[in-house]
Structure formats: C-alpha cells, structure tokens
C-alpha positions as CSV (number, residue, x, y, z in Angstrom):
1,X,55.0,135.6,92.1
2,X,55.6,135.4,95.8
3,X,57.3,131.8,96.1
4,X,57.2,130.2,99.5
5,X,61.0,129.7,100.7
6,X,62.4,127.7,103.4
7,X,65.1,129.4,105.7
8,X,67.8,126.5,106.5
9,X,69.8,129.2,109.4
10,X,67.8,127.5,112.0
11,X,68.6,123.8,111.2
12,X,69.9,122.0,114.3
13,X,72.9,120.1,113.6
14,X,75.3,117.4,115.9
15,X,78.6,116.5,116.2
16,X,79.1,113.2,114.1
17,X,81.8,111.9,116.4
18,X,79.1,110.0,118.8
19,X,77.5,108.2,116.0
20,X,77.6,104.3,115.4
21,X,78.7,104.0,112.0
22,X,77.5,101.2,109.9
23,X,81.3,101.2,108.2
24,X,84.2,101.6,109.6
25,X,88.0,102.5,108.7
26,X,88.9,99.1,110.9
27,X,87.3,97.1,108.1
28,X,88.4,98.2,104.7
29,X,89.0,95.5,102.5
30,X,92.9,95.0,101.7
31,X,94.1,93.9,98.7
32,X,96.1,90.7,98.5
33,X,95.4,90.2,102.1
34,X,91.6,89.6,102.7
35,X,90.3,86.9,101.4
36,X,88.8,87.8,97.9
37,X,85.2,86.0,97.1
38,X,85.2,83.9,94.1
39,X,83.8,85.6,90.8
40,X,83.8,84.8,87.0
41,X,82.4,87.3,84.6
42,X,83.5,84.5,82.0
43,X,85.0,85.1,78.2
44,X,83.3,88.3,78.4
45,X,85.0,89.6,81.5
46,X,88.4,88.1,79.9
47,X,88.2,90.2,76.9
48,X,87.1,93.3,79.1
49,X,90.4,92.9,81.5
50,X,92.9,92.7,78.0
51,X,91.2,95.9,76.7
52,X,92.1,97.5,80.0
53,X,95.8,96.5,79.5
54,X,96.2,97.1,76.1
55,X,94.4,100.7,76.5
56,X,97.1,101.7,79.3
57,X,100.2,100.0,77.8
58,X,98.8,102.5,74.6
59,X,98.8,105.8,76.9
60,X,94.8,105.5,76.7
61,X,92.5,106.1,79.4
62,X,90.5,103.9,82.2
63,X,87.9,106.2,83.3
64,X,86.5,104.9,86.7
65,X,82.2,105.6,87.4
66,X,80.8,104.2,90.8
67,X,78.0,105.2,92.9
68,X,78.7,105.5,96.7
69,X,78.5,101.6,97.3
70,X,82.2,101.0,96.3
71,X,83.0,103.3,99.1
72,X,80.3,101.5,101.6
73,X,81.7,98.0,100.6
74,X,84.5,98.6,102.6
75,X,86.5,99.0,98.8
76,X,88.8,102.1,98.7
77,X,92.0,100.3,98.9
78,X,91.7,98.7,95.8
79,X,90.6,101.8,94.0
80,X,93.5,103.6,95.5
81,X,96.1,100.6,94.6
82,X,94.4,101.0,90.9
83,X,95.6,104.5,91.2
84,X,99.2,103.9,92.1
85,X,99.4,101.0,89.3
86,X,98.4,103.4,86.9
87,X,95.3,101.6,85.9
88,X,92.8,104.2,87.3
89,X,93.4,107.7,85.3
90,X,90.2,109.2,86.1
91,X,87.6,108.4,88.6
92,X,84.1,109.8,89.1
93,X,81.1,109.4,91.6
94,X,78.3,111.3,92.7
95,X,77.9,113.2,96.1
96,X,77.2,110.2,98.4
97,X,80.3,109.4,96.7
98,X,82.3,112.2,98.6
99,X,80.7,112.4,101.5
100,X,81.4,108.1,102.7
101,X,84.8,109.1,101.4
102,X,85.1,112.3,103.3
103,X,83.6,110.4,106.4
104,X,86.1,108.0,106.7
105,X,88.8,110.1,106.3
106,X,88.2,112.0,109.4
107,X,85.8,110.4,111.2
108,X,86.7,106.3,110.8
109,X,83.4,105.7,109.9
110,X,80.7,106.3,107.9
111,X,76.8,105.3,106.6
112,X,74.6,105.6,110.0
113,X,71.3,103.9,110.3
114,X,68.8,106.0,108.5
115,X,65.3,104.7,109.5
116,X,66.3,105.4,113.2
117,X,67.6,109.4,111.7
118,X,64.8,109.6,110.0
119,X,62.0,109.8,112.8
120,X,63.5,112.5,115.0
121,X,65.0,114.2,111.5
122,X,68.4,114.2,112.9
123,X,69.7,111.9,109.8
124,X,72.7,113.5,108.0
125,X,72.4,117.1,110.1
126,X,76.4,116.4,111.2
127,X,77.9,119.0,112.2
128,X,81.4,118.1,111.2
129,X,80.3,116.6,107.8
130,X,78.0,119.5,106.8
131,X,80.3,122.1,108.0
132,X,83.4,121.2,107.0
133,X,82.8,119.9,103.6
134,X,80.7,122.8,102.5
135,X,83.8,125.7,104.1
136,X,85.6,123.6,101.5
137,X,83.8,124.0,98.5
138,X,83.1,127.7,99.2
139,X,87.1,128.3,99.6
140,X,87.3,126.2,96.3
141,X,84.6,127.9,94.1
142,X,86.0,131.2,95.2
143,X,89.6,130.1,93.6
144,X,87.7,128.1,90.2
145,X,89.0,124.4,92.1
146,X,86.6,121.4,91.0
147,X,84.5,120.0,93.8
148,X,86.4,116.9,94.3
149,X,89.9,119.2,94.4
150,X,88.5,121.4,96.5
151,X,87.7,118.6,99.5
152,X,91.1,117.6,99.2
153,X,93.1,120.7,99.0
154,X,90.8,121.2,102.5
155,X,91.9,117.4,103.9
156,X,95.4,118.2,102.9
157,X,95.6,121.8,104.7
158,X,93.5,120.2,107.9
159,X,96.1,116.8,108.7
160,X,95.4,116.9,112.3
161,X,91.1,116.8,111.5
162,X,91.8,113.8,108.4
163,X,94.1,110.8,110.6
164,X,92.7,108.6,107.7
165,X,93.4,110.5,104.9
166,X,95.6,107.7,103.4
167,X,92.6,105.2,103.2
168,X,90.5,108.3,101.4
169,X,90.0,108.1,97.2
170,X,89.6,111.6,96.7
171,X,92.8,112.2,98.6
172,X,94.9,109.9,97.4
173,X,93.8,110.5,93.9
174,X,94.5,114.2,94.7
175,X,98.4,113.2,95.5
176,X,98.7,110.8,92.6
177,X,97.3,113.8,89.9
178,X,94.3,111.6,89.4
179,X,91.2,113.3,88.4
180,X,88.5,112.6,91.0
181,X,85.6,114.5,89.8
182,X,82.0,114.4,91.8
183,X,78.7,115.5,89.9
184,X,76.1,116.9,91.6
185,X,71.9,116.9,92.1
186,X,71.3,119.3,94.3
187,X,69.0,118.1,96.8
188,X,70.2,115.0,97.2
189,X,73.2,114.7,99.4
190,X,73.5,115.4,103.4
191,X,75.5,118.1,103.5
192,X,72.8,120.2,101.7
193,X,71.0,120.1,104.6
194,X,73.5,121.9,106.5
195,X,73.0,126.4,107.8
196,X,75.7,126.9,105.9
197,X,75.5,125.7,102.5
198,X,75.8,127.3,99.3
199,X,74.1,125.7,96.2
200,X,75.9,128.2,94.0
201,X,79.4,127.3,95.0
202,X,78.2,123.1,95.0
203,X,76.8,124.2,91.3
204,X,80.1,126.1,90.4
205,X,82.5,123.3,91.8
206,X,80.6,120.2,90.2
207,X,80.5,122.4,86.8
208,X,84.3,122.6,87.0
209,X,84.2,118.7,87.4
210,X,82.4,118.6,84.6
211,X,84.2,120.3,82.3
212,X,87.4,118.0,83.5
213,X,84.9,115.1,83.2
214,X,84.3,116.2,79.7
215,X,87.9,116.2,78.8
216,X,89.3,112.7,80.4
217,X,86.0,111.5,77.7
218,X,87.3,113.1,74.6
219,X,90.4,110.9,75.1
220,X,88.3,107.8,75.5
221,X,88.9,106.2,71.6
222,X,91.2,103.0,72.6
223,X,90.0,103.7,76.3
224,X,87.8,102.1,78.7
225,X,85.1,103.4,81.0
226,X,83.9,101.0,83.7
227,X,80.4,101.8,86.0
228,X,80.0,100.3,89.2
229,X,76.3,100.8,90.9
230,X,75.5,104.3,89.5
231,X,72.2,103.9,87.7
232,X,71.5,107.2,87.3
233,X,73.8,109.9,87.6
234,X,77.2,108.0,86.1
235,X,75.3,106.8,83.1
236,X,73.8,110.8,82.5
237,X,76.6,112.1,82.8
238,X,78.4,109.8,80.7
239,X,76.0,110.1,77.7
240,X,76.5,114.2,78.0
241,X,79.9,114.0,78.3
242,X,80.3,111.5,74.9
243,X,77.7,114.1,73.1
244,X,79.7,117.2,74.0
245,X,83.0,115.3,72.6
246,X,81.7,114.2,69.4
247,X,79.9,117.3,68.7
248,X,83.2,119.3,69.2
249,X,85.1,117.0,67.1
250,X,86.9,114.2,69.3
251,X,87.0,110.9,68.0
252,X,85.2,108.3,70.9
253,X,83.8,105.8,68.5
254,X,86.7,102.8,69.4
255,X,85.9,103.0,72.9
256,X,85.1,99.9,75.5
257,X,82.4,100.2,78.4
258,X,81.4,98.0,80.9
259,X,78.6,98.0,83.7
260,X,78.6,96.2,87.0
261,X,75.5,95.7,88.8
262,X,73.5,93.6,91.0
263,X,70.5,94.3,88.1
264,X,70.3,91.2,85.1
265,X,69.7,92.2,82.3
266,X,69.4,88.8,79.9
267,X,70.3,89.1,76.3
268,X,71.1,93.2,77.0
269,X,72.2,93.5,73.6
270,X,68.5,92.5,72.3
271,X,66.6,95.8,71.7
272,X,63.5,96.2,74.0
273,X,60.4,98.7,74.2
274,X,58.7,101.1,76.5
275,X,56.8,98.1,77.9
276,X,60.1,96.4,79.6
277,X,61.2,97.8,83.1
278,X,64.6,97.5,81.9
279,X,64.2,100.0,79.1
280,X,64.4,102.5,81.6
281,X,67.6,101.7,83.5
282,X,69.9,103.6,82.0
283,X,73.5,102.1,82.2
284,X,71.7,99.6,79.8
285,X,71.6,102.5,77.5
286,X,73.8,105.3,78.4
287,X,76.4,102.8,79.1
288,X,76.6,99.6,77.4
289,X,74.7,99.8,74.1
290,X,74.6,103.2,72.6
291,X,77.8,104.9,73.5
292,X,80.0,102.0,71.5
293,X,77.4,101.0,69.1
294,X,79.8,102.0,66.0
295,X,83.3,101.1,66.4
296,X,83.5,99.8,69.9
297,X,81.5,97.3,72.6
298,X,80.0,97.3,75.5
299,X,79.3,94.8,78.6
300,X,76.9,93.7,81.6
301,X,78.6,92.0,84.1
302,X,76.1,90.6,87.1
303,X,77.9,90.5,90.4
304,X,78.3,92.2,94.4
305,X,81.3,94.8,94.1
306,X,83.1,92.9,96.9
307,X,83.3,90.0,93.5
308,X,83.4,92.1,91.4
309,X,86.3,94.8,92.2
310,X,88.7,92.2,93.9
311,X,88.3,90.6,90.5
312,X,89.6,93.4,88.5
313,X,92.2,94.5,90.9
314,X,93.4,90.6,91.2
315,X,93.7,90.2,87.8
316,X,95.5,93.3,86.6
317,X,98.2,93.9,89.6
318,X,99.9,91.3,88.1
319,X,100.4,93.4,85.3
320,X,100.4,96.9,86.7
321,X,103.6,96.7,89.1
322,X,102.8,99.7,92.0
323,X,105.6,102.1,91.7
324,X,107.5,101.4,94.6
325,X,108.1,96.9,93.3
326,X,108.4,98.1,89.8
C-alpha cells in the first residue's frame, strides 16, 4: 500500500527566548511563604493525609500522578520540598508534563498563548524546546536511560543553558534518586513537532519509564497513589501498571488512592451506566473505585491545585522534617 507520509525536515522553527510566557520562574508559588488559599477536603481528606504518614513512617510508597497543570500553577516548589521530606517517592506525568518543567528550567518561563500560535502555526515550533529536549532523549535511548532520566542527565551536563534548574521537578527529583517517569502519546506534545525528532527513541525512553513505573506500583500494598488533573493518561497508565503487578504476583490490594480535580463527581462511589457522562472519565474508574475495591479505598477530592497542593504540603511538613532542620 503506498501510504501518504509527511516529511517534518522542512518545519520552520524559532528561538523561544522572545516569547511572552504565560508562566514565569518569578512567580512560583513558595511554600510557607505565599499565602496558601483556604481548602478543606473534610474527614475524608483527614483520613487520606494519616494514610500518607503512616505509609512512609512504614517504608511504603507515595506515588505522585499529575497532568501538566501542577507545573502551570506556578506549583513545583512544593512538589520538590515533598521530595526532600521524603514524602514524594515516585512522581509521574505525561509529556506536557516535561516540557513546562523543562521550560522553566532554562527558559524562566513557560505555556505561550496558543490561539495567537495557532493561526500562523508557529505554536510550540521552538527551537530551543524541540531541539534540545529531543538531542536528549536520543543520547538517552541510545544508553537504555528512561525519558525523564534522560532530560536530566542533559540539564545536569548543560548548567550554563538550565540557570533554573533548582526550581525544575524532573531535576531535582533526578538529585534526590526520585523516580520521575513521563509516559508518552505520540502526537501529542510540542516537541514532536520539531526536524529532528525521533518517535522511536520517545517510544524506547517512555517504555523504560514504564517499566520503572511498573515497579514503584508493585510496592504500592500499604502505599498511596495521589492524581492531580490527569484524566486520561495518569489514570491508564495506572490501571496497566496495577494489572501487570497482580498478574505477576505482587500484592496491591491494601493500597490508598485519591483524585484531585476540578470535575464533581457526587456520590462517586454509587455505580453508574453508559448513559452518565461521568462513566467515562476515567480517574473515577481507573483511579478511585476499581484499583482498591478489595482491601483498600479510594477518594474524590473537588478543589483548584493552588487549594489543593498547599493543603497537602501544609499539612504534612509538619511531620516530614526536610533533611537539612531534621
């Protein structure tokens, strides 16, 4: 069959250091010196916070799923402090995910304004973005790194290109031996736009991720995994990742989950049929019903992650003493 194909070598592309930038490095959120917007996720969130505690004082994991949001609410401090508390063992997003991250850490800024982009189709053909990010993951595939190891082992051999490295998740995780794993659609992110990218080393990278994925989740009976905006691709995975586990023999059926969303759900405990939108939105499943069903329980919590975050963050660094005031 003679397919049509679509040669990408003559995409135009533009340096990303003249852009306005929607967020910017100047306005990250800082724990314990911002003010923090009032939140309560009620009994339900109280119970949620004392699994978290008692699953790390027991050596069990708090695995970390957010869409790109967290990064574009001006958030990564607090996931980083999480990190250096030891709250935080793995963390996982998709590719916007990586990219706002990756953004920030060299440019200051990140998330331009699309529907401007859009008409001239110069949105997400950066140069710098594109480039740089996609040299990393074809160095990494070549030596069997993950996807979100390979961006930072590139960030940590290019200092002078990254002056904000320090404010980036990915990095930071990197130097704390956090997992930070990114799972991949192809099609979907900027920098597979780019001349120069290479589906089979964005494939091989985010496979790797998987697999390490895969193995934080076989640890998760006693643990907690916590979602934060990723409707689609952080409850799949999730729900693959539980499957492969059980079928090879791991015990996951003690395990806590909780989803945060903007979405309400009413009773989301109360089975529902194909006629109800919210059948199909999937943390409802993936996350917070099915995965615990038998040994274990599962949450909805309704709130903006600049509520919902400095919540969890404010309520467990008082527990969880950062390394350097412990």
């Amino acid at each position: 069959m003679d397919y049509r194909y679509l040669d990408f070598s003559g995409i135009r592309t533009d340096t990303a250091f003249h852009r306005k930038n929607l967020v910017r490095i100047d306005t990250l959120l800082t724990p314990g010196v911002d003010p923090e917007p009032e939140w309560d996720g009620g009994e339900a969130f109280d119970a949620l916070i004392a699994r978290i505690i008692d699953a790390r004082k027991n050596g069990r994991p708090v695995i970390w799923s957010q869409g790109a949001h967290v990064i574009k609410n001006s958030l990564s401090r607090y996931l980083i402090d999480l990190m250096r508390r030891g709250v935080i063992t793995h963390i996982a997003g998709n590719g916007a995910c990586s990219i706002h991250d990756f953004e920030l850490a060299y440019l200051g800024g990140t998330s331009e304004d699309v529907p401007t982009a859009l008409e001239d189709g110069t949105f997400g053909m950066w140069e710098e973005t594109g480039g740089w990010m996609n040299a990393a993951l074809q160095y990494g595939a070549a030596r069997e790194m993950g996807y979100g190891e390979s961006l930072a082992y590139y960030i940590e051999t290019h200092p002078d290109a990254f002056p904000y490295r320090e404010d980036c998740v990915l990095y930071m995780a990197y130097k704390l031996g956090v997992p930070a794993t990114f799972h991949i659609a192809l099609g979907t992110d900027i920098i597979h736009q780019h001349p120069t990218v290479d589906f089979g080393a964005i494939g091989k990278t985010s496979g790797i991720d998987f697999h390490r994925y895969c193995a934080s989740v076989s640890e998760l009976d006693g643990g907690v995994f916590l979602n934060f905006g990723s409707s689609v691709i952080g409850p799949e995975v999730f729900l693959k990742a539980i499957s492969i586990s059980r079928n090879l023999g791991f015990d996951t059926r003690r395990i806590t989950t909780a989803n945060f969303d903007l979405v309400p759900l009413g009773d989301y405990r109360v089975k529902i049929g194909y006629d109800d939108p919210h059948y199909y939105y999937r943390p409802r499943k993936n996350i917070v019903n099915r995965p615990p069903q038998n040994g274990g329980i599962g949450w909805h919590f309704v709130g903006d992650h600049k509520q919902t975050v400095p919540a969890i963050w404010r309520r467990l660094s008082t527990v969880f003493l950062t390394p350097e005031n412990d």
